[in-house]
PAGULO-714212 format. One record per residue (C-alpha): chain; residue in one letter; residue number from 1; z, x, y. Coordinates in Angstrom, 1 decimal. Layout:
<sites>
kette|rest|nr|c3|c1|c2
A|a|NUM|Z|X|Y
...
</sites>
This chain:
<sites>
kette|rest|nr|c3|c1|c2
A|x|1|71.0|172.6|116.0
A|x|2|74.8|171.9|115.5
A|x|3|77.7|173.0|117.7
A|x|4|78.5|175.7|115.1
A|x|5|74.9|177.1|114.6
A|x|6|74.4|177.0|118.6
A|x|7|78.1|179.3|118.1
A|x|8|76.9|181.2|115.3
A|x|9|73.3|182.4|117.7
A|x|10|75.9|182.7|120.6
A|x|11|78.5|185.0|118.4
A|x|12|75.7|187.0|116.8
A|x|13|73.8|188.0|120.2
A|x|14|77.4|189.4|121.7
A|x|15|77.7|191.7|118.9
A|x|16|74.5|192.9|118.7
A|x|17|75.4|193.7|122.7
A|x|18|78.4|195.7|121.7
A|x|19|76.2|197.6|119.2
A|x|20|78.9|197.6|116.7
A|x|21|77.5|198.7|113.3
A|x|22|77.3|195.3|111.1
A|x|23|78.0|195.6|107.3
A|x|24|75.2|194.7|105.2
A|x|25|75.4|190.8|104.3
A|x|26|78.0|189.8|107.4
A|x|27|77.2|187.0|109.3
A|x|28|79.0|185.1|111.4
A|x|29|81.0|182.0|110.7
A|x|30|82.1|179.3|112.8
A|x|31|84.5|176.0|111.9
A|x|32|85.9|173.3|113.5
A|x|33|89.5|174.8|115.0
A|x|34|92.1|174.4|112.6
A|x|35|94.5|173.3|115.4
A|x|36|92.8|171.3|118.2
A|x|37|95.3|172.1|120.5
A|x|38|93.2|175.5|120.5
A|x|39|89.9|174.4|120.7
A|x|40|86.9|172.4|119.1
A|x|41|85.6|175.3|117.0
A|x|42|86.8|178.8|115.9
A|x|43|85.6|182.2|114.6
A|x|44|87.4|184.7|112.8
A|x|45|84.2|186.8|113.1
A|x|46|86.5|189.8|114.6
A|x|47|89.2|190.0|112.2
A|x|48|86.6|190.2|109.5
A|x|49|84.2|192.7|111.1
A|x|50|88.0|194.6|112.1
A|x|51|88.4|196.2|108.4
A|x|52|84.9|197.6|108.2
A|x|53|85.0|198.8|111.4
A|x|54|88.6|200.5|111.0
A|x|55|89.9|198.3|114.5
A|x|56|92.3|196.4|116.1
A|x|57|91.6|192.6|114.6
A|x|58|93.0|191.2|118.2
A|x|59|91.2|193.8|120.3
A|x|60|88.1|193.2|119.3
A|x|61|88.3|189.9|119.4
A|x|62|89.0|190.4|122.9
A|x|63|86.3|192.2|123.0
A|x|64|83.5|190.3|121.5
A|x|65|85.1|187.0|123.2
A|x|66|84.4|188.7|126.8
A|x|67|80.4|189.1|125.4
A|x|68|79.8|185.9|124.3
A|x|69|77.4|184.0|126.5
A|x|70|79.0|180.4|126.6
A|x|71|76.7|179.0|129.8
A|x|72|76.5|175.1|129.6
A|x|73|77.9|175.2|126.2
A|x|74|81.3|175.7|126.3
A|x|75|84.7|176.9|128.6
A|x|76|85.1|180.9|128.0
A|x|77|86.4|181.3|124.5
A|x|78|89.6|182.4|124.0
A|x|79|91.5|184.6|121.3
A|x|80|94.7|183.3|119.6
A|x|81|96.8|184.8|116.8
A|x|82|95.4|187.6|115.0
A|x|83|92.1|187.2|116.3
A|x|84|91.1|184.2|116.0
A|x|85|88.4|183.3|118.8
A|x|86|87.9|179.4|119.6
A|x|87|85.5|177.8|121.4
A|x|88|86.1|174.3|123.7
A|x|89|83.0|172.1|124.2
A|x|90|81.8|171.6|127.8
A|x|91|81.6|168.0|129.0
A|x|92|77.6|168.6|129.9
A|x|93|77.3|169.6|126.6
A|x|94|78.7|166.6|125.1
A|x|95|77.0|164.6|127.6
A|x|96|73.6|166.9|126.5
A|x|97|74.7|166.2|123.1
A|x|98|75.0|162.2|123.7
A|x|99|71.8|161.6|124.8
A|x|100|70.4|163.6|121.9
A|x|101|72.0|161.7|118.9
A|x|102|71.2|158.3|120.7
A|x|103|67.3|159.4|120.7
A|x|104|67.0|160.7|116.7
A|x|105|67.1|158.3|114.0
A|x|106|68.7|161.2|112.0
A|x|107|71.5|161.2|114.4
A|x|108|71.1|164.8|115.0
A|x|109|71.0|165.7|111.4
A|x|110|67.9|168.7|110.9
A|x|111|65.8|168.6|107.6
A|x|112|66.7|171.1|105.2
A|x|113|64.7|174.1|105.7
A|x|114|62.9|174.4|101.8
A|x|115|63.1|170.8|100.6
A|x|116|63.7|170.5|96.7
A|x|117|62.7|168.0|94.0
A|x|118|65.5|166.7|92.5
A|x|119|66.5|164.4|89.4
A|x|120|70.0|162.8|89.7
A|x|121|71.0|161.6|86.0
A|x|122|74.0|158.7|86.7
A|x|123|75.3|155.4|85.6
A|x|124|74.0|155.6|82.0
A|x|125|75.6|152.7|80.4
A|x|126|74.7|151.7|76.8
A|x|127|72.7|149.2|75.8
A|x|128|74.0|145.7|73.6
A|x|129|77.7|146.9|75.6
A|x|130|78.7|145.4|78.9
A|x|131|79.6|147.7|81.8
A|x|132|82.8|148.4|82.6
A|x|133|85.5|150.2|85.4
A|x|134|84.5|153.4|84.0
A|x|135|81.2|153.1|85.0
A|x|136|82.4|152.8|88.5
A|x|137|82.7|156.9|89.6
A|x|138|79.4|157.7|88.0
A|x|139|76.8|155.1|89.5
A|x|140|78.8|154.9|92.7
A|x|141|79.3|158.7|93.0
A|x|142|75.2|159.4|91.9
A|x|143|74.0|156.4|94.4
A|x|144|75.6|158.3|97.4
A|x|145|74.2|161.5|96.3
A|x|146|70.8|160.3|96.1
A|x|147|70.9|158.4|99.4
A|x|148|72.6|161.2|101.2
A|x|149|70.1|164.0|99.6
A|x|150|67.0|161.9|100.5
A|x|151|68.2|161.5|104.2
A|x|152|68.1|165.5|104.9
A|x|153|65.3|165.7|103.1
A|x|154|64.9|166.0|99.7
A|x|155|62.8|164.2|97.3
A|x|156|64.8|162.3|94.6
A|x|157|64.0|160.6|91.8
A|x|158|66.9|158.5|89.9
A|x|159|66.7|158.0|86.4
A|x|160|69.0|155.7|84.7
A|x|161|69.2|157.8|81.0
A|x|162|70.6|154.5|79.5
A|x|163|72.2|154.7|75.8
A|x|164|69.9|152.5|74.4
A|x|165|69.0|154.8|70.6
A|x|166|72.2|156.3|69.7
A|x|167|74.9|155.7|66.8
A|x|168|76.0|152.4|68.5
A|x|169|72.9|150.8|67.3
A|x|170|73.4|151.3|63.4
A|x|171|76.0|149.3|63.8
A|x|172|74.1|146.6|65.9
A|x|173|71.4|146.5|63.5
A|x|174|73.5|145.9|60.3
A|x|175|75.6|143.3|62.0
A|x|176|72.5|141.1|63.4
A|x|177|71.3|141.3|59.6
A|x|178|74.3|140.6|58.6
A|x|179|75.6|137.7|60.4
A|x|180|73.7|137.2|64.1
A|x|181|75.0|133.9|65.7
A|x|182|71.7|132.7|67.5
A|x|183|73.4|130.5|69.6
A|x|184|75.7|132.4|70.7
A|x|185|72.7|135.2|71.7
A|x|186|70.8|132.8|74.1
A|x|187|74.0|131.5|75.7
A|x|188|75.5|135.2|76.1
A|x|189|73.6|137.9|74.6
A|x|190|75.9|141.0|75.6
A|x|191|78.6|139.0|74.1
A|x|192|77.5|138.5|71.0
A|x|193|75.8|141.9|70.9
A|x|194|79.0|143.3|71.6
A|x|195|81.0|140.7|68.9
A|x|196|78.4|142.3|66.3
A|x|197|79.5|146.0|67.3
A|x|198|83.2|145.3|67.5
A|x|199|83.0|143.8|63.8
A|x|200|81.0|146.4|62.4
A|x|201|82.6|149.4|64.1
A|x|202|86.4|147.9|62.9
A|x|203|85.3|147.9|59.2
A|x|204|83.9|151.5|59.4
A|x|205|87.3|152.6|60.8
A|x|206|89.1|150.7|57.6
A|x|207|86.9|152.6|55.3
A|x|208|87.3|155.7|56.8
A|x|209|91.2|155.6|57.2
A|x|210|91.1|154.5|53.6
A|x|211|88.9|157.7|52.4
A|x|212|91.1|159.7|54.4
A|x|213|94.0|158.7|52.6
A|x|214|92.6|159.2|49.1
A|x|215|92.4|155.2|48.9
A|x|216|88.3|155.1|47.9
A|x|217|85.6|158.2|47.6
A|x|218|82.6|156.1|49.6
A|x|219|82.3|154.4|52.9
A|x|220|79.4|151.8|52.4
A|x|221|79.3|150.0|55.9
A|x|222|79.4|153.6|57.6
A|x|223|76.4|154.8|55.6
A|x|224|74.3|151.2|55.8
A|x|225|74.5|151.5|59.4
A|x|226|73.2|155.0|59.3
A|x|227|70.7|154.0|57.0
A|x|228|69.8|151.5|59.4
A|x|229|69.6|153.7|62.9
A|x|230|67.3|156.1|60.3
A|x|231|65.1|153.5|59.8
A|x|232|65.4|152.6|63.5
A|x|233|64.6|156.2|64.2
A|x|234|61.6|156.5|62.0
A|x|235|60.0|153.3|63.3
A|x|236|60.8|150.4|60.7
A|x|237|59.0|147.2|62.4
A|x|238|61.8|145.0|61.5
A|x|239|64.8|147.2|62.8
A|x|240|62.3|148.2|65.9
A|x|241|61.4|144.5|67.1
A|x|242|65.8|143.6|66.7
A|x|243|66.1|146.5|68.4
A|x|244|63.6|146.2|71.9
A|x|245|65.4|142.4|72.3
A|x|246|68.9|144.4|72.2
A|x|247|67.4|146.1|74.8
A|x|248|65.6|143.0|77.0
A|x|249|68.7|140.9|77.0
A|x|250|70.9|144.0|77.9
A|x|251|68.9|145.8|80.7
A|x|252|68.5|141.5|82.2
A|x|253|72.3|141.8|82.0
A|x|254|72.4|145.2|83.8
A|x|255|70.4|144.0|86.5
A|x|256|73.1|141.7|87.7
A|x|257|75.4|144.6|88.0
A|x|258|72.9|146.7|90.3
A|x|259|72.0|144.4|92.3
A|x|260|75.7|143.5|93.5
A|x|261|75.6|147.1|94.0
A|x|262|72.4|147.5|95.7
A|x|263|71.5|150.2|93.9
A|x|264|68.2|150.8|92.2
A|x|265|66.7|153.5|90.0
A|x|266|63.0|155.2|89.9
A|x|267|62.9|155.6|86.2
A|x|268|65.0|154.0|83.5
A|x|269|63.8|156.4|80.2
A|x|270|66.5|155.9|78.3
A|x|271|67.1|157.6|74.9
A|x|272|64.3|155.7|72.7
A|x|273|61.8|157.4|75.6
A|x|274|62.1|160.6|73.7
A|x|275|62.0|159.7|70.1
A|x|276|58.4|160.8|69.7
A|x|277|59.2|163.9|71.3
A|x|278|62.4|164.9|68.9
A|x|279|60.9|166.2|65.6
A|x|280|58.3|168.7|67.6
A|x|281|61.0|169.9|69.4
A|x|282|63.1|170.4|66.8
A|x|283|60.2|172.3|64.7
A|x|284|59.4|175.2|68.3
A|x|285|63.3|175.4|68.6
A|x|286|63.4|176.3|64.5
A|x|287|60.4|178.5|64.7
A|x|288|61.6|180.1|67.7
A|x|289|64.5|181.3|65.8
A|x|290|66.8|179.4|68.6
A|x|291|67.7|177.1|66.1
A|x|292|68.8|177.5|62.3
A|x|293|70.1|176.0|59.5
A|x|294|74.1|175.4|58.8
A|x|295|75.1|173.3|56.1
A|x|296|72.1|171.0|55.6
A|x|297|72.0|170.8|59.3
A|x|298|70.2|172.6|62.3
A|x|299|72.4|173.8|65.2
A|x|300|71.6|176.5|68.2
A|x|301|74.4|178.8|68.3
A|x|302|76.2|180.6|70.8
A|x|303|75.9|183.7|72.2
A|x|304|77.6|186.8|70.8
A|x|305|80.9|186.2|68.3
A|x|306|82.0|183.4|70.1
A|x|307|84.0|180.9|68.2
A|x|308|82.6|178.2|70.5
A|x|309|80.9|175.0|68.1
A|x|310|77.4|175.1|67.7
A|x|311|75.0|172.5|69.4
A|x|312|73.5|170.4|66.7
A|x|313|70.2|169.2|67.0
A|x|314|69.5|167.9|63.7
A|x|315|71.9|166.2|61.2
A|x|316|72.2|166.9|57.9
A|x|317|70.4|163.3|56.8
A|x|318|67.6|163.8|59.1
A|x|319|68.6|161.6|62.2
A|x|320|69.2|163.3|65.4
A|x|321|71.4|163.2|68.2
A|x|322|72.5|163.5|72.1
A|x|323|72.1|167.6|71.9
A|x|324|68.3|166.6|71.0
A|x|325|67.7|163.8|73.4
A|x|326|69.2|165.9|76.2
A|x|327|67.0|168.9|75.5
A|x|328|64.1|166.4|75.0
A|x|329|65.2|164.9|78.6
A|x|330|65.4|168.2|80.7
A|x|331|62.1|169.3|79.6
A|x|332|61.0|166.2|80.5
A|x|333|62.4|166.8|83.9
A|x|334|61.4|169.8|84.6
A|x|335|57.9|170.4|82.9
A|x|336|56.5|166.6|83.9
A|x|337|58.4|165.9|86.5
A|x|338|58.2|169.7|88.1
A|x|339|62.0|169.1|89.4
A|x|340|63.7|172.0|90.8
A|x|341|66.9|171.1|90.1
A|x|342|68.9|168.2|88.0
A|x|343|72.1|166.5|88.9
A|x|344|74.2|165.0|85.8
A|x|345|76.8|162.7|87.6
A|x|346|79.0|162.3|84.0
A|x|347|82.5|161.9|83.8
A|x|348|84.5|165.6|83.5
A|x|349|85.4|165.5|79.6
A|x|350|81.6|165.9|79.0
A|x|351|81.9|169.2|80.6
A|x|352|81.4|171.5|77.0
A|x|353|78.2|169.2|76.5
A|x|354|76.7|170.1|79.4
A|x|355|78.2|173.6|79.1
A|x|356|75.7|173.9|75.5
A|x|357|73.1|171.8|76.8
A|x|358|72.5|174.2|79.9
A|x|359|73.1|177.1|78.1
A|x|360|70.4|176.2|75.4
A|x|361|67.8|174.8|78.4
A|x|362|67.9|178.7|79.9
A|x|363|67.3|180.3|76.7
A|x|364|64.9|177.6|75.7
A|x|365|63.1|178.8|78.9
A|x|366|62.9|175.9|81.1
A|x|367|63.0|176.5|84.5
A|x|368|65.2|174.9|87.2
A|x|369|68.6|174.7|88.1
A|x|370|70.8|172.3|85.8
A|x|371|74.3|170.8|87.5
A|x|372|77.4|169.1|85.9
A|x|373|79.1|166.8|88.4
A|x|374|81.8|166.3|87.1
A|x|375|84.2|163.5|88.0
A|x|376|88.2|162.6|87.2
A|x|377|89.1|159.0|86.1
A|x|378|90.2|155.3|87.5
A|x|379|93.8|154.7|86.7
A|x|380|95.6|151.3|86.6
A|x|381|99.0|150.6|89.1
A|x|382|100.8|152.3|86.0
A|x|383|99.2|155.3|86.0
A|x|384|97.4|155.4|82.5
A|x|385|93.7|154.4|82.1
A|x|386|92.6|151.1|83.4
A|x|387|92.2|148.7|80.2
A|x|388|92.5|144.6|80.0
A|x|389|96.1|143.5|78.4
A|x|390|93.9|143.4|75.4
A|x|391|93.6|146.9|75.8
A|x|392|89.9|146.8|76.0
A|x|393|88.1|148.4|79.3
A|x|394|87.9|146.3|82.4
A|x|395|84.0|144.6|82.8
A|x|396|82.6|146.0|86.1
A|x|397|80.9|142.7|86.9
A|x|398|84.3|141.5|86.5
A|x|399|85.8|143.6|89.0
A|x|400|83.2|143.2|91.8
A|x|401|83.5|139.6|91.8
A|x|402|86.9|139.6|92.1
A|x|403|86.8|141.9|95.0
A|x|404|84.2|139.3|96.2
A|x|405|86.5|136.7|95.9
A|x|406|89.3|138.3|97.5
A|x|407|87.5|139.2|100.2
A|x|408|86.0|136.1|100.7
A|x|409|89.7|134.6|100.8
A|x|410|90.5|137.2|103.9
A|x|411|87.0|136.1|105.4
A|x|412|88.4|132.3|105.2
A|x|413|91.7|132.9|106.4
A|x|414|90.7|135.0|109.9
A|x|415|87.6|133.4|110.1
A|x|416|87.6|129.5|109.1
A|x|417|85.0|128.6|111.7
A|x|418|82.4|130.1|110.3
A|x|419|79.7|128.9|108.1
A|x|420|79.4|129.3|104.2
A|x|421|76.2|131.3|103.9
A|x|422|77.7|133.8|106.3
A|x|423|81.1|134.0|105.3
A|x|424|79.9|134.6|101.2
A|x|425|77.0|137.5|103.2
A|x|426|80.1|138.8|104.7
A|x|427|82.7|138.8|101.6
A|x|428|79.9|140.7|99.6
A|x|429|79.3|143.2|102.1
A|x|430|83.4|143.8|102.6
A|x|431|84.1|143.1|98.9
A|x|432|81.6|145.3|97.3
A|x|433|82.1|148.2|100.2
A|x|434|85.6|148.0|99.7
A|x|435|85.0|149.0|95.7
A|x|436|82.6|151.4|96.9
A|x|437|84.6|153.3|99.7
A|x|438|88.1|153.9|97.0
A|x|439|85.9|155.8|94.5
A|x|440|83.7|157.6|97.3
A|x|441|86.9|158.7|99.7
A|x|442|88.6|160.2|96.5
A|x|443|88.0|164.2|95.9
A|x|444|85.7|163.4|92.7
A|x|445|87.8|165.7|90.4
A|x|446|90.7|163.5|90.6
A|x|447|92.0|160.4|89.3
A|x|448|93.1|158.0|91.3
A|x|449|94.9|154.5|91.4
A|x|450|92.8|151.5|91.6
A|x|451|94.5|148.9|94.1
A|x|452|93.4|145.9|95.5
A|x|453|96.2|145.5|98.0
A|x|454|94.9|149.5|99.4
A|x|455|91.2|148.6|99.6
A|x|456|91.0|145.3|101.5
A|x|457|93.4|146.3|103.1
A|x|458|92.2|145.7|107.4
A|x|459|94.2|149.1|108.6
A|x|460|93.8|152.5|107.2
A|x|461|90.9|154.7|105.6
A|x|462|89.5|151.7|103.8
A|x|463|86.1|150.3|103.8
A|x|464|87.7|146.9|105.9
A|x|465|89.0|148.9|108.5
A|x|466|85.4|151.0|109.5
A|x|467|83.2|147.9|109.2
A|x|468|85.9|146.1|111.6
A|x|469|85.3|149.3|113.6
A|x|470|81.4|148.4|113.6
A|x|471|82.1|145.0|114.3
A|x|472|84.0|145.8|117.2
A|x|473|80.8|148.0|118.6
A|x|474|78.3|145.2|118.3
A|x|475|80.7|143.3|119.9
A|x|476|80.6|144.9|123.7
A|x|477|77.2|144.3|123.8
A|x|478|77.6|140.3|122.6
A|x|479|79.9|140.4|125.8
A|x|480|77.1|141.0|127.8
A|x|481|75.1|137.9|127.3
A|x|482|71.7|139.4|128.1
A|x|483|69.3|142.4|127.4
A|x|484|71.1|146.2|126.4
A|x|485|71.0|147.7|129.4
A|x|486|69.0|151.1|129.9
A|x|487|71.5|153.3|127.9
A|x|488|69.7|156.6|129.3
A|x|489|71.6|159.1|130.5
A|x|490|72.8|161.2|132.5
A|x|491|76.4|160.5|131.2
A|x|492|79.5|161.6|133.6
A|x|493|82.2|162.5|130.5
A|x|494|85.6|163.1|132.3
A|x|495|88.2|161.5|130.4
A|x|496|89.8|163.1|127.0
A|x|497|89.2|160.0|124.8
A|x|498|85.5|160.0|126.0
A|x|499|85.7|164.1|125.2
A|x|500|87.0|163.3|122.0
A|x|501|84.4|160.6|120.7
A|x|502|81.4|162.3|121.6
A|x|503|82.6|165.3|120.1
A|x|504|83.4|163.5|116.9
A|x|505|79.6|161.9|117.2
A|x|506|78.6|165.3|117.4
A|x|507|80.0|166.3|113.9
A|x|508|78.3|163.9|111.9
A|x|509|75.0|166.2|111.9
A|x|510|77.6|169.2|110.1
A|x|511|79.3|166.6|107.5
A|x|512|76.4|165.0|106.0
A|x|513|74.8|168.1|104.8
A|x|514|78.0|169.6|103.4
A|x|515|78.4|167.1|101.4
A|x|516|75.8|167.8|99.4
A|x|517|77.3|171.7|99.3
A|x|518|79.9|170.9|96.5
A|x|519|78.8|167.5|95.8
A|x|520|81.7|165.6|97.8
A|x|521|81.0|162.2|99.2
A|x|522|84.8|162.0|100.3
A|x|523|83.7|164.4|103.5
A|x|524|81.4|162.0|105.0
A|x|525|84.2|159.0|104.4
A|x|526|87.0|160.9|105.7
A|x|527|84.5|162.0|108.8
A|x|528|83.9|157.8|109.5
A|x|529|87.5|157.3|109.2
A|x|530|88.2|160.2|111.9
A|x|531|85.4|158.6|114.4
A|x|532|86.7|155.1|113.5
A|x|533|90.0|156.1|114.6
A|x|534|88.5|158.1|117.8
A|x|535|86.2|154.7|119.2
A|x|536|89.5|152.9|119.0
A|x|537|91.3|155.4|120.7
A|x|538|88.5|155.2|122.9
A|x|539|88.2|151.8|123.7
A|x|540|92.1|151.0|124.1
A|x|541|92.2|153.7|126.7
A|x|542|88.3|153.5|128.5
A|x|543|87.5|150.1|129.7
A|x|544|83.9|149.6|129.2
A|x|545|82.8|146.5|131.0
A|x|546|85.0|146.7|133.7
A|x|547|83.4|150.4|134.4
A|x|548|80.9|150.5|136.9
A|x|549|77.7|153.4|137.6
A|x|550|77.4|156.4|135.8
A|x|551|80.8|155.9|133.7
A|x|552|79.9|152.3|132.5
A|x|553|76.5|153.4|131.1
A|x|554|78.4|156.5|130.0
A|x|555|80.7|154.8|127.6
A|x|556|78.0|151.8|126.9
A|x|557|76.3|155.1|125.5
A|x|558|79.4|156.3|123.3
A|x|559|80.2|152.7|122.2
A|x|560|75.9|152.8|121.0
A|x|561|76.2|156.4|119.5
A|x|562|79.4|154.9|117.4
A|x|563|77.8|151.7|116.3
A|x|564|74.9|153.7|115.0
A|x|565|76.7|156.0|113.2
A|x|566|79.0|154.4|111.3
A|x|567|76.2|151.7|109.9
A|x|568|74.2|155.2|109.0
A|x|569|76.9|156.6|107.7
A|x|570|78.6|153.9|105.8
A|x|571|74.3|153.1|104.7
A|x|572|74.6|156.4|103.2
A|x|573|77.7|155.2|101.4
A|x|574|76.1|152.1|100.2
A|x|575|77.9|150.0|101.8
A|x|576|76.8|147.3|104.5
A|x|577|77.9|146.3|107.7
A|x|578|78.0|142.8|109.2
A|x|579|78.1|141.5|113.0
A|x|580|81.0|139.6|112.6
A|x|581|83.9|139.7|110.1
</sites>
């Protein structure tokens, strides 16, 4: 159990002593203190209970304070402001604590108590188009979620819902027909894929700017390509075999990407997975009377007098689109799969899709618990979206090996000595984490600056500074040329910086589930940037060679505990650590 939850039992027993009368549904809270000048942790269990009891807020905290049974956890608690009661951790508890985390893999963290299974939905690129910077938030936000979800317990399974049967590939279709440059697919396939849409997709716009304007009545590029994507749709043998070597070339391509990232997926059933599935569907949804016709097309409709737009699951020439796939996709989920809940990791101006796709799911009748997480976007050093000076989006292949290459140009410059292999091994892992560790220490709802200078940067709550921080960890115990001495305790904690560490060690078990509470990877990095800054508080003020007995092996033990949790932690992240940098 956790500081807080030992608290909480502690808290909990004392007013059941008192035999105060509870309200139905109270239970007691405890947080870290607000103010560490007051404490480690802090209940305002008194002044809430104080209202329902018709009492003094202060008073009873006095009261309850005096009950609590704190013996060999912490000093007596005391009361401050309106009632506030806070709690100080003994140093035998933080020495009990120490040996604890240095003996569980899972650093202390418990299993959750009714394990769910869960699908996260993230990344999702489209086939025949390259990735690019806005696919940053979504695979790195969903990889960290799924690591971090596993860890406590959970079963995940990742699905990579990649865009490989939508609109996009009318236009594909009728520019390969139409002018395919073969040479230009085998040298670089997404390229020319992507040439083929570009072209296409510009002449649609013409048309359609020129019917707008009352300049021609018909828009014959827009409808071949729909022709074309019907066909697709209904199985034409041509348009099928152009379309599965879109979709080899493209998913070849989009295994470069993942790698870099280490990231994998269980299940990549993108769109085309469902096709079979859509005109059934679309018939029980009909029949149902969940779906009816509007104008030539088939919609589900919301709820009540609403003026919200209805969900369209069938278009008026037959073809269908996302609303269909989705539903198609959560029953999927849910019926095959039996998953209790699903995660969609999509960027926030999706929100009304979700919003319909949900809302039809429930009163479809599919079970489980559907979740939009929702992110904000990557900004430039201007402020506005992050595009090329063409104006086009940033490639995200581009943008990890350039943070490879810068990093590898720090690695050179502090480093020089060592050898190639190992100073590329160590430019990917800093390079890469640093990419990783500016989307994941943002608040995911908001948009944030992408800076080079701010990632690599060696000081500060970047990815640089905390693998330095592990470096510096391992490197104690290179210092003492031989075997890891016997790191058992008992452990003499006496001095505030040693207080201070092993207390933070001791919070990693509460952050990493709470993450998971409102989906917000930025806890657990601004928890390793707090314990970063603690060890090197730590080791400027402890010496830890030059210690001898009970306090060497004490701080050997702290400078352990640290090393382990910021690779687990930062492993959560997806980002690696090195030995040396």
């Amino acid at each position: 159990m956790t500081f807080p939850q030992l608290l909480q039992e502690r808290v909990a027993a004392a007013l059941g002593s008192l035999g105060h009368a509870l309200p139905e549904g109270f239970a007691v809270a405890v947080d870290p203190a607000a103010d560490a000048r007051f404490g480690d942790y802090q209940t305002n269990a008194a002044m809430v209970l104080a209202k329902a009891l018709k009492t003094n807020p202060r008073a009873l905290a006095g009261e309850l304070a005096a009950a609590i049974d704190v013996t060999g956890l912490c000093a007596a608690p005391t009361v401050a402001g309106p009632g506030f009661i806070n709690f100080a951790m003994a140093p035998e508890a933080l020495a009990a604590r120490l040996g604890l985390l240095l003996g569980d893999p899972q650093l202390g963290t418990a299993a959750v108590a009714e394990p769910r299974t869960i699908v996260i939905d993230f990344s999702a690129p489209n086939v025949a188009k390259q990735m690019h910077v806005g696919h940053i938030r979504s695979t790195i936000i969903g990889d960290c979620l799924a690591r971090i979800a596993r860890f406590v317990g959970h079963t995940v399974i990742t699905d990579n819902h990649i865009g490989d049967w939508g609109t996009q590939f009318g236009m594909v279709l009728y520019g390969w027909k139409r002018d395919l440059r073969e040479e230009a697919l085998l040298a670089d396939p997404i390229r020319e894929l992507l040439r083929l849409y570009k072209a296409v997709n510009a002449e649609s716009k013409v048309e359609e700017e020129a019917m707008k304007a009352g300049e021609r009545a018909d828009t014959p590029v827009r409808d071949a390509c729909r022709a074309e994507l019907v066909k697709l749709q209904a199985g034409d043998p041509e348009n099928r075999a152009i379309w599965q070597r879109c979709v080899d070339v493209s998913l070849a391509g989009l295994a470069t990407v993942y790698d870099k990232l280490d990231i994998s997926f269980d299940h990549y059933l993108g769109e085309s997975f469902y096709n079979d599935r859509l005109p059934s569907l679309v018939a029980e949804l009909e029949a149902s009377g969940l779906a009816r016709e509007s104008e030539g097309a088939l919609c589900i409709f919301p709820e009540g007098d609403g003026a919200a737009a209805p969900f369209m699951i069938r278009k008026r020439d037959g073809g269908y689109g996302y609303a269909t796939t989705d539903l198609a996709t959560v029953e999927h989920r849910l019926r095959v799969w039996q998953a209790s809940d699903v995660w969609y990791v999509v960027g926030a101006p999706q929100a009304f899709h979700f919003q319909q796709l949900f809302d039809a799911a429930r009163r479809w009748g599919l079970p489980g618990r559907l979740q939009h997480v929702a992110f904000g976007s990557i900004l430039g050093a201007d402020g506005t979206m992050m595009k090329t000076r063409s104006g086009e989006s940033v490639g995200l292949l581009e943008v990890l090996e350039e943070a490879e290459e810068r990093a590898l140009a720090v690695v050179q410059e502090k480093n020089a000595e060592l050898g190639e292999e190992e100073k590329a091994e160590i430019a990917r892992a800093v390079g890469i984490g640093a990419v990783k560790y500016l989307e994941l220490s943002q608040h995911r709802l908001t948009d944030y600056k992408f800076s080079w200078e701010k990632m690599l940067a060696f000081q500060g709550n970047t990815a640089p500074y905390l693998q330095y921080s592990y470096v510096r960890t391992r490197s104690i115990f290179r210092k003492l040329e031989g075997a890891v001495p016997d790191l058992a305790g008992p452990y003499l904690i006496s001095e505030e910086a040693e207080r201070w560490l092993a207390l933070t060690l001791a919070r990693f078990a509460e952050v990493v589930p709470a993450v998971l509470e409102d989906f917000r990877p930025n806890l657990l990095a601004t928890y390793l940037f707090t314990l970063a800054q603690a060890f090197h508080s730590f080791f400027e003020a402890c010496p830890v060679l030059r210690a001898e007995g009970e306090v060497r092996r004490t701080r050997l033990a702290l400078c352990e505990a640290t090393s382990r949790t910021l690779k687990t932690g930062l492993g959560l992240m997806g980002i690696r650590t090195t030995e040396r940098m």
